[in-house]
Every structure is written in C-alpha cells, then in structure tokens.
BAKOLZA-602557 format. One record per atom (N, C-alpha, C, O, CB): residue number from 1; x, y, z. Coordinates in nm, 4 decimals. Glycine has a CB too. Example, Ala and Ser with C-alpha at 12.3 -4.5 7.8 and 13.67 -1.06 7.14 Angstrom:
// residues 2
+-----+----------+----------+----------+
: seq :        u :        v :        w :
+-----+----------+----------+----------+
:   1 :   1.3190 :  -0.5690 :   0.7800 :
:   1 :   1.2300 :  -0.4500 :   0.7800 :
:   1 :   1.3200 :  -0.3300 :   0.7800 :
:   1 :   1.4236 :  -0.3319 :   0.8465 :
:   1 :   1.1308 :  -0.4473 :   0.9046 :
:   2 :   1.2850 :  -0.2250 :   0.7080 :
:   2 :   1.3670 :  -0.1060 :   0.7140 :
:   2 :   1.2900 :   0.0030 :   0.7870 :
:   2 :   1.3409 :   0.1138 :   0.8039 :
:   2 :   1.4084 :  -0.0598 :   0.5725 :
+-----+----------+----------+----------+
// end
This chain:
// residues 85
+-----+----------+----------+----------+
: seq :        u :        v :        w :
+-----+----------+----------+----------+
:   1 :   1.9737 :  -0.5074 :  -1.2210 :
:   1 :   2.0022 :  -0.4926 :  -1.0777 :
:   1 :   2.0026 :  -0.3438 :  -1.0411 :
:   1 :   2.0826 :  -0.2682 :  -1.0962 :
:   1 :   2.1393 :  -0.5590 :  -1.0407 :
:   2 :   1.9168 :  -0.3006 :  -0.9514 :
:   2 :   1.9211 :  -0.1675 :  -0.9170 :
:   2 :   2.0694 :  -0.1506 :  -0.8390 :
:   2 :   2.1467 :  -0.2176 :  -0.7705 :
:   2 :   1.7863 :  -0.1289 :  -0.8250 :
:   3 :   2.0552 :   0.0003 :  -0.9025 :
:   3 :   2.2409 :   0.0563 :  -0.8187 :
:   3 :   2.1197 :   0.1866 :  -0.7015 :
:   3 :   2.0062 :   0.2341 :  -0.7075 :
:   3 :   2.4374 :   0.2037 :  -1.0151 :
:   4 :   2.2268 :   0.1910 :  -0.6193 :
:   4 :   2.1921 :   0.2434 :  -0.4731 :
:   4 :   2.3034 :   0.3645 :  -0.4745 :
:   4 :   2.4194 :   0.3234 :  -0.4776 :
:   4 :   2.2158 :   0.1130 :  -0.3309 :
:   5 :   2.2878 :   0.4962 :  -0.4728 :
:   5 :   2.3863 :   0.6032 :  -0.4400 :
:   5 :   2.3205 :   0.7236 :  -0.3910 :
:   5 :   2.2131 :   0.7658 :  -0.4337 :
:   5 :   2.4703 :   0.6397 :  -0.5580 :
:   6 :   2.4144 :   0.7941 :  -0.2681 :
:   6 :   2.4067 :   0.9258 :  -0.1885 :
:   6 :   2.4198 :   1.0181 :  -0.3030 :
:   6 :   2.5128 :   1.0237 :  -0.3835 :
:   6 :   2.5259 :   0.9499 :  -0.0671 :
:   7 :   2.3009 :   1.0973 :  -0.2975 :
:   7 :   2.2881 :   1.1881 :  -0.4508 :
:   7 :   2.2079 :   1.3426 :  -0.4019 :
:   7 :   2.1284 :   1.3247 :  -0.3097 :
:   7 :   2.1604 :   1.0809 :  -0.5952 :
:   8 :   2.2164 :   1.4594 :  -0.4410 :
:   8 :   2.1210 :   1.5442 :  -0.3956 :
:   8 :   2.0725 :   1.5751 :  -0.5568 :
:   8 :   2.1273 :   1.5542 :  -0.6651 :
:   8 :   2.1810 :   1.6781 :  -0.2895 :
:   9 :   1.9474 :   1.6328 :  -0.5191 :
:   9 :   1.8426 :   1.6525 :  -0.6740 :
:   9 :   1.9033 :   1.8005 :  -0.7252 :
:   9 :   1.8885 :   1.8867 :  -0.6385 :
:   9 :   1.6224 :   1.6697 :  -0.6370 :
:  10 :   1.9637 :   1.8445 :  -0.8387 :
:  10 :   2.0611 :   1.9723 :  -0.8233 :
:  10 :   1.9355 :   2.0774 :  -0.9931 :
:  10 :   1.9360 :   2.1985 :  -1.0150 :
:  10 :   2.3204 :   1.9030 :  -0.8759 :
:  11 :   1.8434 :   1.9561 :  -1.0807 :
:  11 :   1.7880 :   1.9987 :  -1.1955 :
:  11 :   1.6650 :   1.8763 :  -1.2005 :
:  11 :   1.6679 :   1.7607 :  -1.1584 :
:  11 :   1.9061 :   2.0084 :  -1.3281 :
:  12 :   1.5397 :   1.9658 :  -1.2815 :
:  12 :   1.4277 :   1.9219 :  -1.2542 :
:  12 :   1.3808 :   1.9872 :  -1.4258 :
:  12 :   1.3845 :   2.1059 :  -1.4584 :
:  12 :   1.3559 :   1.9810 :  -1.0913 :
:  13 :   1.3381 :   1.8683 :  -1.5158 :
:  13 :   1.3150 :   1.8896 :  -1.6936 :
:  13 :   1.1819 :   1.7730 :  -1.6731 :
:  13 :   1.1549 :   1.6735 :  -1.6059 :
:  13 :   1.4922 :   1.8239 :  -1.8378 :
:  14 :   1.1142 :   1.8715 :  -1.7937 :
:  14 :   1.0122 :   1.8181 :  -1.8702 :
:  14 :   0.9754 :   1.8396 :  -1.9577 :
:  14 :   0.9739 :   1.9608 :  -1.9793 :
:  14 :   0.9374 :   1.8116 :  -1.8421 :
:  15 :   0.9312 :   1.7692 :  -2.0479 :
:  15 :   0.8778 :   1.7552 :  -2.1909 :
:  15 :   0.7546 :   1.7045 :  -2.1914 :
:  15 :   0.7462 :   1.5863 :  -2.1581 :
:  15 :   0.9563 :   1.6723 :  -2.2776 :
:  16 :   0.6049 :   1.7904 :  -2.2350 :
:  16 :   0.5109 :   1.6974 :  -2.2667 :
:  16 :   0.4269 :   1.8079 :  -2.4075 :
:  16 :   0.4831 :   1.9076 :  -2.4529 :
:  16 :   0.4062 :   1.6465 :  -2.1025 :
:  17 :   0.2937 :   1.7612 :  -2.4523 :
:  17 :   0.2556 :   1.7893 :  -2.5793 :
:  17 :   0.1540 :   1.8158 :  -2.4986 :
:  17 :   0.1135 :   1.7291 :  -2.4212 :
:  17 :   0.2561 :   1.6978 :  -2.7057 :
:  18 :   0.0918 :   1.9521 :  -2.5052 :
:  18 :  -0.0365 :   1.9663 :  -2.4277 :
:  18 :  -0.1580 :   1.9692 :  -2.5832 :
:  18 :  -0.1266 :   2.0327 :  -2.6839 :
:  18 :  -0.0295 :   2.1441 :  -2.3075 :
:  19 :  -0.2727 :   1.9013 :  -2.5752 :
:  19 :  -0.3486 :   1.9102 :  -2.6672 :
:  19 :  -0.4912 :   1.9701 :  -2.6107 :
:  19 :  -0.5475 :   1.9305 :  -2.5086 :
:  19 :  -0.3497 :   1.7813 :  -2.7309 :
:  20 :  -0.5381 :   2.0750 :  -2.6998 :
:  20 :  -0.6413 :   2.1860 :  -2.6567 :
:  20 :  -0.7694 :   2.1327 :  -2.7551 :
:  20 :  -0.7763 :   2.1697 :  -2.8723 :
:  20 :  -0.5804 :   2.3694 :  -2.6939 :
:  21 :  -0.8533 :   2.0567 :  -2.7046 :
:  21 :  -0.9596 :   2.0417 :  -2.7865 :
:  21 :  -1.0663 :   2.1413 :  -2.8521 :
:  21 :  -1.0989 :   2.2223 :  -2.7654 :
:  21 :  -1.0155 :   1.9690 :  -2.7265 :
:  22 :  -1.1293 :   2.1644 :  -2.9663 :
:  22 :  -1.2118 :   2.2639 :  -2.9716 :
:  22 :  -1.3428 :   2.2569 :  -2.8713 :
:  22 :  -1.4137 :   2.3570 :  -2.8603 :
:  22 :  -1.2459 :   2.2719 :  -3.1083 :
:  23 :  -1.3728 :   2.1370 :  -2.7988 :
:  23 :  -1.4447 :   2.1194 :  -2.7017 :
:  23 :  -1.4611 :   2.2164 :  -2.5670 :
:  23 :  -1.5580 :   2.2654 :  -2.5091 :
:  23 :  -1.4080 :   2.0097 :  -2.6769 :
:  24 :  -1.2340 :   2.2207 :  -2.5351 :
:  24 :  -1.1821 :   2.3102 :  -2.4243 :
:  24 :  -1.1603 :   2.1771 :  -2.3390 :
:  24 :  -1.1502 :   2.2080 :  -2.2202 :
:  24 :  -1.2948 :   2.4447 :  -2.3559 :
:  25 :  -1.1507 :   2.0513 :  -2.3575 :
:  25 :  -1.0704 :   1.9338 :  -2.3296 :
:  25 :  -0.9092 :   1.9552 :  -2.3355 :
:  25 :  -0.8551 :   1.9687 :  -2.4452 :
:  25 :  -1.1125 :   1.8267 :  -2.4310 :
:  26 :  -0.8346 :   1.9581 :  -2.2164 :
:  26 :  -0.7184 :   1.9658 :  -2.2265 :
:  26 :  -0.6294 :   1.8054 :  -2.1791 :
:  26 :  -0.6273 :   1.7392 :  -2.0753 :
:  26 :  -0.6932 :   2.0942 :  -2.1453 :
:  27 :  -0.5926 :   1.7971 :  -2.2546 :
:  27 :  -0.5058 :   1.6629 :  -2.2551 :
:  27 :  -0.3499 :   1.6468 :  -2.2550 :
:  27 :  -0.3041 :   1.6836 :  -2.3632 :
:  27 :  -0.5407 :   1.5959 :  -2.3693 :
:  28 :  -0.2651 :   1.6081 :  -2.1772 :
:  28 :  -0.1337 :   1.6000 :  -2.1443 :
:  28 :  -0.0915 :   1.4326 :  -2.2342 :
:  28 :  -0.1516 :   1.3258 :  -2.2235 :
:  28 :  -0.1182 :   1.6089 :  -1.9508 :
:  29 :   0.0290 :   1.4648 :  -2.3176 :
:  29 :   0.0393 :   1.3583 :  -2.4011 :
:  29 :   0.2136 :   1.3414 :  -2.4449 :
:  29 :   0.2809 :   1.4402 :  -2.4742 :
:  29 :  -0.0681 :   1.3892 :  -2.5321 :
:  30 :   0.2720 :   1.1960 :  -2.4429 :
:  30 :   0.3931 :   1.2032 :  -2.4478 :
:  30 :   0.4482 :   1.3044 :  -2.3390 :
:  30 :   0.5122 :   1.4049 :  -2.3698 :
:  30 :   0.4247 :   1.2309 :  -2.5787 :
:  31 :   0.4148 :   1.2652 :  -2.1969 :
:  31 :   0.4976 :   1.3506 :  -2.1266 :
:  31 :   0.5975 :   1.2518 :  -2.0716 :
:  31 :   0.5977 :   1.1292 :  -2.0832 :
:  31 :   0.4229 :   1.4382 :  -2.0191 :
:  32 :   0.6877 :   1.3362 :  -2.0053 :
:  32 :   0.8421 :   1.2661 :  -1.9934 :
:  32 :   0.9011 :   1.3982 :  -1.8502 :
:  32 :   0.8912 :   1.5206 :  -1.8427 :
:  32 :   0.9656 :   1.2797 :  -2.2071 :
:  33 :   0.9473 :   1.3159 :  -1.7786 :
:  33 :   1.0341 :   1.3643 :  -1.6601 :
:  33 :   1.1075 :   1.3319 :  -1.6224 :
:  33 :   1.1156 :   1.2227 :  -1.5661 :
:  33 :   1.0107 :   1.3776 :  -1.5761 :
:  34 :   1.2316 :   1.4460 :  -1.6422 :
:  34 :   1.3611 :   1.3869 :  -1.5680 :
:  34 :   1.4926 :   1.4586 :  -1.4748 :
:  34 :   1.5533 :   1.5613 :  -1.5055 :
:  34 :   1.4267 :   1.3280 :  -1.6756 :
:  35 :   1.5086 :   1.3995 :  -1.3916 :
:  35 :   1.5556 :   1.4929 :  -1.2399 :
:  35 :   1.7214 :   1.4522 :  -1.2741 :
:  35 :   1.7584 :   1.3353 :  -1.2849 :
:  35 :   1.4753 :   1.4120 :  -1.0338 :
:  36 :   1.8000 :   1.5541 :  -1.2868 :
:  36 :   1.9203 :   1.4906 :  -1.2236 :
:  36 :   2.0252 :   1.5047 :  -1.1073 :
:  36 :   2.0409 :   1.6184 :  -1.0627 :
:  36 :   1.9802 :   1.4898 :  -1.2994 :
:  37 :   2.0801 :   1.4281 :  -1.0669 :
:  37 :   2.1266 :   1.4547 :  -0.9329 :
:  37 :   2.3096 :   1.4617 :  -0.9688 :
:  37 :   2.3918 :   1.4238 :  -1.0522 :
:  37 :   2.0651 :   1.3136 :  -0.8109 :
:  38 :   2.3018 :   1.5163 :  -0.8770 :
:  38 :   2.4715 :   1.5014 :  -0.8422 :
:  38 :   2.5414 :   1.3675 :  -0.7172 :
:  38 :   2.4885 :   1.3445 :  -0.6085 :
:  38 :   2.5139 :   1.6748 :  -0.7636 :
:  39 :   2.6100 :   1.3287 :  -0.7461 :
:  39 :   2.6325 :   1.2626 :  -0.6327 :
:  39 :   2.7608 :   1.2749 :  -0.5586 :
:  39 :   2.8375 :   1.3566 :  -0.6095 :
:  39 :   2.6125 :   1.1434 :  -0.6594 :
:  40 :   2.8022 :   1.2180 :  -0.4569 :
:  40 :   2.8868 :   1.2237 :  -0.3757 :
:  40 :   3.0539 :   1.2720 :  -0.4645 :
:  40 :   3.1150 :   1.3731 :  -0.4298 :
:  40 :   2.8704 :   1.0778 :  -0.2999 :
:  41 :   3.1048 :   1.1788 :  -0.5783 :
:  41 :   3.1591 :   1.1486 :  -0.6168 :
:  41 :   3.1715 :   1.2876 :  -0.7594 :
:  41 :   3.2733 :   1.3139 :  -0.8234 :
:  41 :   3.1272 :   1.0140 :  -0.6077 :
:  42 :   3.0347 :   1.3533 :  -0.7738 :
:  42 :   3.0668 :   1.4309 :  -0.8689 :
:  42 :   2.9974 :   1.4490 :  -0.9528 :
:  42 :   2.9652 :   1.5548 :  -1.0068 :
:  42 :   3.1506 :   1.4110 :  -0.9122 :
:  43 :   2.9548 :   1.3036 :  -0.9802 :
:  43 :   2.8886 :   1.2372 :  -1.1497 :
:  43 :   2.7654 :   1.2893 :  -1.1570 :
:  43 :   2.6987 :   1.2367 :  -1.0679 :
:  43 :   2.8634 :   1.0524 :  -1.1743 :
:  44 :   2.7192 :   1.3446 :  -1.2009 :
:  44 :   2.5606 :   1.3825 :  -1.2755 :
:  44 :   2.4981 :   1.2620 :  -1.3688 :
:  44 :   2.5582 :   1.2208 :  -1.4680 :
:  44 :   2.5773 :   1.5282 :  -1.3927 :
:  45 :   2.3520 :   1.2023 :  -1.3198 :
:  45 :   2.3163 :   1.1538 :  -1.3135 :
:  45 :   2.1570 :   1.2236 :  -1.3920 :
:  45 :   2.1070 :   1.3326 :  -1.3641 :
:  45 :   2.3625 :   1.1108 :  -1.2078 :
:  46 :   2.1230 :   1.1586 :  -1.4570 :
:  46 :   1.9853 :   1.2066 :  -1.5652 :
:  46 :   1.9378 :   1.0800 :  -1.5480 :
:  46 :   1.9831 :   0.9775 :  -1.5989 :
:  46 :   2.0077 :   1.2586 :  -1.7509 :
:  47 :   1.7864 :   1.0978 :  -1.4280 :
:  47 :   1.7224 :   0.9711 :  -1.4238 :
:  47 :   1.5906 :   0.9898 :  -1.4305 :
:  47 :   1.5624 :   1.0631 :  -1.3357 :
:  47 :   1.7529 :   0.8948 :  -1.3136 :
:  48 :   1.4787 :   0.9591 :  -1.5009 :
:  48 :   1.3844 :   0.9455 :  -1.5539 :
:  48 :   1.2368 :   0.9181 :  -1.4759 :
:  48 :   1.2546 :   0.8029 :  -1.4364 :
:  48 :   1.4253 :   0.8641 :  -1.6295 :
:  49 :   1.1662 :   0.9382 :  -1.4523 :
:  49 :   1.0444 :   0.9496 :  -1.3445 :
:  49 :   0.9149 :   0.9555 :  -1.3546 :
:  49 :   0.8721 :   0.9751 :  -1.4684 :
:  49 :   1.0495 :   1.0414 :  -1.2823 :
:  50 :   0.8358 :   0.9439 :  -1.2662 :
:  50 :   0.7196 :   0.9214 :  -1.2796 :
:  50 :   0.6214 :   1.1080 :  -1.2288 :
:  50 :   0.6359 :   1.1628 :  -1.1195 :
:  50 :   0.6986 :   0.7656 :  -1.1755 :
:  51 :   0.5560 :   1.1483 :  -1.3139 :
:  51 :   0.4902 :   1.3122 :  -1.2868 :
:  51 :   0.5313 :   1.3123 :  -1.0833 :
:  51 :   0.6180 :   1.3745 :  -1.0219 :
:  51 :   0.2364 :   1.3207 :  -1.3422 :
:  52 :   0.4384 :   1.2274 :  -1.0402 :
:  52 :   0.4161 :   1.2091 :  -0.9056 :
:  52 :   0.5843 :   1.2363 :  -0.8292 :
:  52 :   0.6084 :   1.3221 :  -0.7443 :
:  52 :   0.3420 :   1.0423 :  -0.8849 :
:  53 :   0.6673 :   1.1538 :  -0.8778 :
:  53 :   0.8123 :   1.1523 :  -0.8340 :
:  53 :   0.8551 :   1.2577 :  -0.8456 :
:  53 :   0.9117 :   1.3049 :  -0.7471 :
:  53 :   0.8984 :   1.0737 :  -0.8922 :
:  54 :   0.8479 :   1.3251 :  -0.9490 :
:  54 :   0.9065 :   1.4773 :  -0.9973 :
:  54 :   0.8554 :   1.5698 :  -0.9020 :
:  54 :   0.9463 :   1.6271 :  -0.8419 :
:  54 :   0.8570 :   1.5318 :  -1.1532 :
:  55 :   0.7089 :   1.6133 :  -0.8584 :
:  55 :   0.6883 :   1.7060 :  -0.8198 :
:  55 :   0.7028 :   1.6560 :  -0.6511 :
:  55 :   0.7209 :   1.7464 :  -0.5695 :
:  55 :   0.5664 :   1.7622 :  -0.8872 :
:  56 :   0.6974 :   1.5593 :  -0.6174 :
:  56 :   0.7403 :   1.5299 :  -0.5019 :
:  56 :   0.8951 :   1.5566 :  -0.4057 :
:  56 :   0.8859 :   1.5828 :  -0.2858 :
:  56 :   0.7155 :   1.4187 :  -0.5215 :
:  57 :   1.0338 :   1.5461 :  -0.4749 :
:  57 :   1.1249 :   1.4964 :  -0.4132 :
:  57 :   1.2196 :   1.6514 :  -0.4441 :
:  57 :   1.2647 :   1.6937 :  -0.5505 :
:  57 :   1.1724 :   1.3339 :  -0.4711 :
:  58 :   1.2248 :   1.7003 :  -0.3290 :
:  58 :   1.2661 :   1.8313 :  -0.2874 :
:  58 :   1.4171 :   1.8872 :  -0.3495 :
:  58 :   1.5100 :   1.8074 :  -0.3373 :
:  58 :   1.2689 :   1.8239 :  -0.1285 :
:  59 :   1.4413 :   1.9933 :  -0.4022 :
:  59 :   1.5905 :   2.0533 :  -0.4474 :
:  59 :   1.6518 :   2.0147 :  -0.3108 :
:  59 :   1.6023 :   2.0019 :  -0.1988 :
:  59 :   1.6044 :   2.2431 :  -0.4919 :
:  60 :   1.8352 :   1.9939 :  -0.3819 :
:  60 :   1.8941 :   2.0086 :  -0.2550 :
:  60 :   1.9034 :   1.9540 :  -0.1624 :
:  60 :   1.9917 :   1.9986 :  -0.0892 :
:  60 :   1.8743 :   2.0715 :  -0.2135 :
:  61 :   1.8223 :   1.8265 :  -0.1060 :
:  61 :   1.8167 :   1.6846 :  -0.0590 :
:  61 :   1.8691 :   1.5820 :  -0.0651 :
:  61 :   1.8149 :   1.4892 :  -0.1252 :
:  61 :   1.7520 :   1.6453 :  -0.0756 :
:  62 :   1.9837 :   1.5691 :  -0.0079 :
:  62 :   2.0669 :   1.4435 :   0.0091 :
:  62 :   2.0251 :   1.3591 :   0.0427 :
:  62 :   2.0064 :   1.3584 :   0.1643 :
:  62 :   2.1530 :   1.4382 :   0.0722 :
:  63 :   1.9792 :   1.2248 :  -0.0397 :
:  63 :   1.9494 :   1.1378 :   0.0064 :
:  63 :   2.0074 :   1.0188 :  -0.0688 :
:  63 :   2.1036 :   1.0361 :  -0.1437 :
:  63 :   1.8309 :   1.1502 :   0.0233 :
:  64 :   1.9368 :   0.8636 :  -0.0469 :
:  64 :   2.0230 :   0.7876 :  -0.0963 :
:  64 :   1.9041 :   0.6682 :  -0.2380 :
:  64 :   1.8199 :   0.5783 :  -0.2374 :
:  64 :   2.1079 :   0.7034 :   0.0649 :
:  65 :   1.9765 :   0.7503 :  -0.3277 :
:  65 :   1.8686 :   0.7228 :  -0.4379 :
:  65 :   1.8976 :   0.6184 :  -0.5389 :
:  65 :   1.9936 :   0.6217 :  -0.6159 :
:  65 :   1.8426 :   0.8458 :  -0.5163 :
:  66 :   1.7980 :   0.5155 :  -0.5323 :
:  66 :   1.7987 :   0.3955 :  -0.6306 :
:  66 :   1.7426 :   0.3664 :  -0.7407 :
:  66 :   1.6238 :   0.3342 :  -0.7434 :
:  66 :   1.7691 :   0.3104 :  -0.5875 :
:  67 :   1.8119 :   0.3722 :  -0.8412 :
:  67 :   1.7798 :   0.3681 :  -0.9874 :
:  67 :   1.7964 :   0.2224 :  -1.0617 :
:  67 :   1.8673 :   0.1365 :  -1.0093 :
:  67 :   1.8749 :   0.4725 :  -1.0579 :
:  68 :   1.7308 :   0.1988 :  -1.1812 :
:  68 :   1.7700 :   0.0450 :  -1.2260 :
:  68 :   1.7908 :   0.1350 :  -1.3906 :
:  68 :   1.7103 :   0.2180 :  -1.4329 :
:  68 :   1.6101 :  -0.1231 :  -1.2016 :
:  69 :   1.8945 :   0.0995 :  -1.4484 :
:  69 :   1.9590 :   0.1599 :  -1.5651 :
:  69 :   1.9423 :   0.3083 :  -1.5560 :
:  69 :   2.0227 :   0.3697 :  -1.4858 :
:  69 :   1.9006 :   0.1061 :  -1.6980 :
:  70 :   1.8347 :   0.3823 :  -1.6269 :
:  70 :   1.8073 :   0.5310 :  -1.6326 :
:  70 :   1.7039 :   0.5845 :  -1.5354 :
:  70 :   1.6852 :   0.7058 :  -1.5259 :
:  70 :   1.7617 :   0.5677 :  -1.7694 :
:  71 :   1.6423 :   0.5040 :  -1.4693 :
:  71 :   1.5017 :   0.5377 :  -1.4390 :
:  71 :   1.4861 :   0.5164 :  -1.2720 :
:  71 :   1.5689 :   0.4468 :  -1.2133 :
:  71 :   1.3938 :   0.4342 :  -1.5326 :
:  72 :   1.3694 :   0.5837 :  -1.1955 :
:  72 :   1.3717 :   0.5977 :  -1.0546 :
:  72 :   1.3253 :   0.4875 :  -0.9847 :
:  72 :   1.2239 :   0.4367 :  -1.0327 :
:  72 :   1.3020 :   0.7043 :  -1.0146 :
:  73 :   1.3679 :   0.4393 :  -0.8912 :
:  73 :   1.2919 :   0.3129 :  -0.8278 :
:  73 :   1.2172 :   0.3791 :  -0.7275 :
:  73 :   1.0944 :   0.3811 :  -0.7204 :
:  73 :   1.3875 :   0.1884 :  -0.7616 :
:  74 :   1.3240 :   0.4513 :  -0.6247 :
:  74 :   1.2872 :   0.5440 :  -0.4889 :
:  74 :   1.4232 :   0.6266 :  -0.4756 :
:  74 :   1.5317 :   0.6047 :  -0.5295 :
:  74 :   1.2509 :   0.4414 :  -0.3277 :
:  75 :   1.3945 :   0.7030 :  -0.4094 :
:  75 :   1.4642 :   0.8243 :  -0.3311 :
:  75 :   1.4380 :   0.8492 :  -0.1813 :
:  75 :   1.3669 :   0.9290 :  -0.1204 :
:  75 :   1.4233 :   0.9526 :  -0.3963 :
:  76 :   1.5078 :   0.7677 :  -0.1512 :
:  76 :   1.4967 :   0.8209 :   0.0618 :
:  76 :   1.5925 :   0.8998 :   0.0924 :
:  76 :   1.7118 :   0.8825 :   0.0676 :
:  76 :   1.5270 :   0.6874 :   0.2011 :
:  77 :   1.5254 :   1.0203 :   0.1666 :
:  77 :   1.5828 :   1.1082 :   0.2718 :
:  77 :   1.5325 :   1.1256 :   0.4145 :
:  77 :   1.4424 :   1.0686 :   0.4762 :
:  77 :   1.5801 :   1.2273 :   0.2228 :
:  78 :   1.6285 :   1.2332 :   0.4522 :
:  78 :   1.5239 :   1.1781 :   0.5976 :
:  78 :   1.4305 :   1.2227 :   0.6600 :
:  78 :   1.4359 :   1.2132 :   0.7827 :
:  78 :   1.5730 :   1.1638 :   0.7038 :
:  79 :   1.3240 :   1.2805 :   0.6028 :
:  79 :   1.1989 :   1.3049 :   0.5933 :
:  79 :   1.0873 :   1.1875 :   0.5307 :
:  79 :   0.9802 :   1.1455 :   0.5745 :
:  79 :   1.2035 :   1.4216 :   0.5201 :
:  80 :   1.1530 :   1.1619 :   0.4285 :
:  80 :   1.0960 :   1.0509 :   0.3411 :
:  80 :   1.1040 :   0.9706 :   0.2590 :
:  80 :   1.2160 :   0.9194 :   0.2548 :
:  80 :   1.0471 :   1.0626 :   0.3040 :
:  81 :   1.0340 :   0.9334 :   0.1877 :
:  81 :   1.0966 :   0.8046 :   0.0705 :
:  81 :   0.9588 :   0.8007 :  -0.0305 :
:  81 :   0.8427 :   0.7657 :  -0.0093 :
:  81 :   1.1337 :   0.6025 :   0.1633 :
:  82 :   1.0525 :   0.8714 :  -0.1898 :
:  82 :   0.9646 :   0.8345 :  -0.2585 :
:  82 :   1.0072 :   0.7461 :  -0.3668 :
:  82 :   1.1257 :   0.7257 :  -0.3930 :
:  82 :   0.9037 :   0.9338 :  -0.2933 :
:  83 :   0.8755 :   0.6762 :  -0.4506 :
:  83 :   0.8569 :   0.5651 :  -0.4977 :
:  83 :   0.8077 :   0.6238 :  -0.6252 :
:  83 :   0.7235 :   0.7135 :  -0.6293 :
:  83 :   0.7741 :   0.4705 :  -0.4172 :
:  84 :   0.8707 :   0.5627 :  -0.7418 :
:  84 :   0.8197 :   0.6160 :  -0.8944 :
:  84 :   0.7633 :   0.5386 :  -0.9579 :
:  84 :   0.8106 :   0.4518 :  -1.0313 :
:  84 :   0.9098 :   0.6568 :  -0.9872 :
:  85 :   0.5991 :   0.5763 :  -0.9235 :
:  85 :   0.4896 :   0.5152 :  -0.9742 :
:  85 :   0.3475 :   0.6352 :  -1.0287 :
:  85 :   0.2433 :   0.5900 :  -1.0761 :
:  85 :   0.4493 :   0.4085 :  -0.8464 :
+-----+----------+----------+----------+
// end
C-alpha cells in the first residue's frame, strides 16, 4: 500500500559503473538513485528512483510525495507531478 507524505527533497545520491569500451562505447551499468527528503514531522526518508525522477524533482520543494516501501511512485508540487518511470 503506498504511504502519501508532505516532504521537501533536502539530498540527491548516485551510484553507477560507467564502462569505457576500447571501441569509445560508453555504457552506464548498475546504476541506482536515491533522493531523500525530510518531512513535516522530521524523519528523513531515503527513497529510491528512477534516472528521469532524480534529475527532474527540484531541491527544496515541498510537496506531497508517495512512496510504496523504499521506492518513488510520484512527487506533486505545485508546479508539478512527477512519476518514477
């Protein structure tokens, strides 16, 4: 069951394995993104995302963000609403 909470984005991490072919083929591999927010209440929150989600959803933006265990469903503020796909 997704949980629903007023959160602003406060840290923005990534991990990936860049591989350099002798060709000059560059390939992104095992990558991983993850934003965490603060919320109303205090709690820091480490939730998990899609590249697209990450570079999308602005520092410092209060909005009201829905997660299902660790990971992003959407993030609406009031500009917009993104979706982690």
């Amino acid at each position: 069951e997704p949980i629903v909470e007023m959160a602003t984005l406060i840290r923005k991490s990534d991990d990936r394995l860049r591989v350099i072919e002798s060709t000059g083929q560059v390939k992104l591999i095992d990558e991983y993104y993850e934003l965490v927010f603060v919320t109303r209440k205090g709690k820091n929150l480490k939730i998990e995302c899609s590249r697209s989600a990450y570079d999308k959803i602005p520092f410092n933006q209060q909005g009201s963000l829905t997660y299902k265990r660790n990971t992003l469903v959407k993030f609406k503020y009031y500009e917009d609403t993104i979706y982690n796909n």
